[in-house]
N, C-alpha and C positions, 0 to 999 in steps of 0.2 A: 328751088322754091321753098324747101320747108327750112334751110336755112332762113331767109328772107323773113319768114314768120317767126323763128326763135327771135332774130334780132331786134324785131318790131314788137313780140313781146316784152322781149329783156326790156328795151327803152319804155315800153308801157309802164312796166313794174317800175323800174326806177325814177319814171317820173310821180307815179301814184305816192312811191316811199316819200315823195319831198315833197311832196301838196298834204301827207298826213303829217310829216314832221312840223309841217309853216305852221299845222291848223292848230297841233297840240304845241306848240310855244306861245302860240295867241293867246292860248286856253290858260296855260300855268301863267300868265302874269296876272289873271282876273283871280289868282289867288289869294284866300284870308287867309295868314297866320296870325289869331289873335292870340295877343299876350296872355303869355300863365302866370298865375300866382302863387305863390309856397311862403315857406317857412314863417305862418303867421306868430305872432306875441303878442296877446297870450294866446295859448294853443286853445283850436276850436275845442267846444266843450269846457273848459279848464274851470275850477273853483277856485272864487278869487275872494276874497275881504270886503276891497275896492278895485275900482276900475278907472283908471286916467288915464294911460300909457297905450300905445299900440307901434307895432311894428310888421311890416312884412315884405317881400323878397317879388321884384317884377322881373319877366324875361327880358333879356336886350333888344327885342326886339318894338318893347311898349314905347310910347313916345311921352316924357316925362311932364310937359304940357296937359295931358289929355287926363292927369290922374284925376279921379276925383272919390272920396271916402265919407262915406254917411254913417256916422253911428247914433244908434238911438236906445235910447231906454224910457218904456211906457212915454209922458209925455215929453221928456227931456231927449232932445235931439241936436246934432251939431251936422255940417256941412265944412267938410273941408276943400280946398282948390288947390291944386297944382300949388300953387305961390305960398298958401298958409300949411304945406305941408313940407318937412325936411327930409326931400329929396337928392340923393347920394350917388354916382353911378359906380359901380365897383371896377376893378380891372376887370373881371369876366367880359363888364357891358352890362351887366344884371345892375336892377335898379335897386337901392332900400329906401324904405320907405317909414318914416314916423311918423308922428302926430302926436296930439296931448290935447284930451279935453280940459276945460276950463276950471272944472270941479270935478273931482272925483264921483263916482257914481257908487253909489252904497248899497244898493241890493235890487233883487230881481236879475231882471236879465238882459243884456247888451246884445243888440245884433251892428256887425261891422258889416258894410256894403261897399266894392270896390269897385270902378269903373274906368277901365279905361281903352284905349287904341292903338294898335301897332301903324296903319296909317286911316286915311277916312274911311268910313262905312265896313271898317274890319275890327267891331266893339265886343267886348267881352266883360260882362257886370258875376262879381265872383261873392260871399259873404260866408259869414259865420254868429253863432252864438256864444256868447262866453255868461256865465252863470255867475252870479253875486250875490253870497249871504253875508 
């Protein structure tokens, strides 16, 4: 008899192990990995003359479509799109990223706003200050 009960345990357990295994698979595809952002240009903080130029560095996993970059200074502002941006994929899979406002920006202060999606509803808005006397 108390064999009969090991066995009907053991198959307990090893069905429990597969009904947690099925539940936590289900679970990790409802996963975000949003996109990281690095090696911005110019560097957050940095003292700059002027400001026209920017650059910076997407995970492979962001979707190049979804970029979108706002910079602004006091009331001068620009909006850039996926399509008006020179988007690069590297061999990694990492993405680069340029842009070029229209006029240079001459003093105060620029905030860069970055946006974007590794797939839908997995978003990630990232930004910085760059300083201009």
């Amino acid at each position: 008899m108390t064999t009969l009960l090991k066995i009907a345990a053991a198959t307990l357990l090893s069905l429990s192990g597969t009904a947690a295994h099925a539940y936590g698979s289900s679970q990790s595809s409802q996963h975000c990995d949003k996109p990281v952002f690095s090696e911005f240009q110019p560097a957050t903080n940095k003292y700059l003359q002027s400001f026209s130029e920017f650059s910076l560095i997407a995970s492979a996993n962001t979707t190049p479509t979804s970029v979108v970059v706002n910079v602004s200074a006091g009331e001068t502002k620009y909006h850039f799109t996926s399509k008006q941006l020179q988007i690069t994929q590297q061999p990694s899979g990492r993405l680069e990223i340029k842009g070029k406002v229209d006029r240079p920006i001459e003093g105060g202060f620029a905030r860069l706003s970055i946006t974007a999606h590794s797939k839908p509803g997995c978003e990630k808005t990232d930004g910085y200050l760059i300083r201009i006397h």
